[in-house]
C-alpha positions, 0 to 999 in steps of 0.5 A: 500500500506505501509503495502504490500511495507514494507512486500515485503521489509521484514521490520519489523513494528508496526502497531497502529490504532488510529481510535481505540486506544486512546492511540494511537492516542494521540501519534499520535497527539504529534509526527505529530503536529496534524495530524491525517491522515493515514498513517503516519509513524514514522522511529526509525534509529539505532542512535535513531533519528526519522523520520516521513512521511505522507502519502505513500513515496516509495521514502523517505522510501527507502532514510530513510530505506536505501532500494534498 
């Protein structure tokens, strides 16, 4: 469902599969504080702040993403 509502958005994004890259998954872990659920996303602003949501949040993507 991410992938298809940031593609209808035309957002652009990485997709990292920590069930197959390790490297991935450390980064994973560092960033959620041990989370390792999916999805789990992670939201570099033009400030370079980061925001970080777990799970599916159409709506906190939206407020982040400024998305209408």
């Amino acid at each position: 469902m991410l992938k298809d509502y940031l593609g209808e958005k035309k957002v652009e994004y990485i997709e990292k599969l920590v069930d197959q890259d390790e490297k991935a998954k450390a980064e994973m872990l560092g960033v959620s504080g041990g989370f390792l659920g999916v999805p789990f996303s992670v939201i570099v602003k033009n400030d370079g702040s980061k925001e970080t949501i777990i799970g599916f949040d159409k709506n906190r993507l939206d407020q982040i993403l400024e998305l209408k």
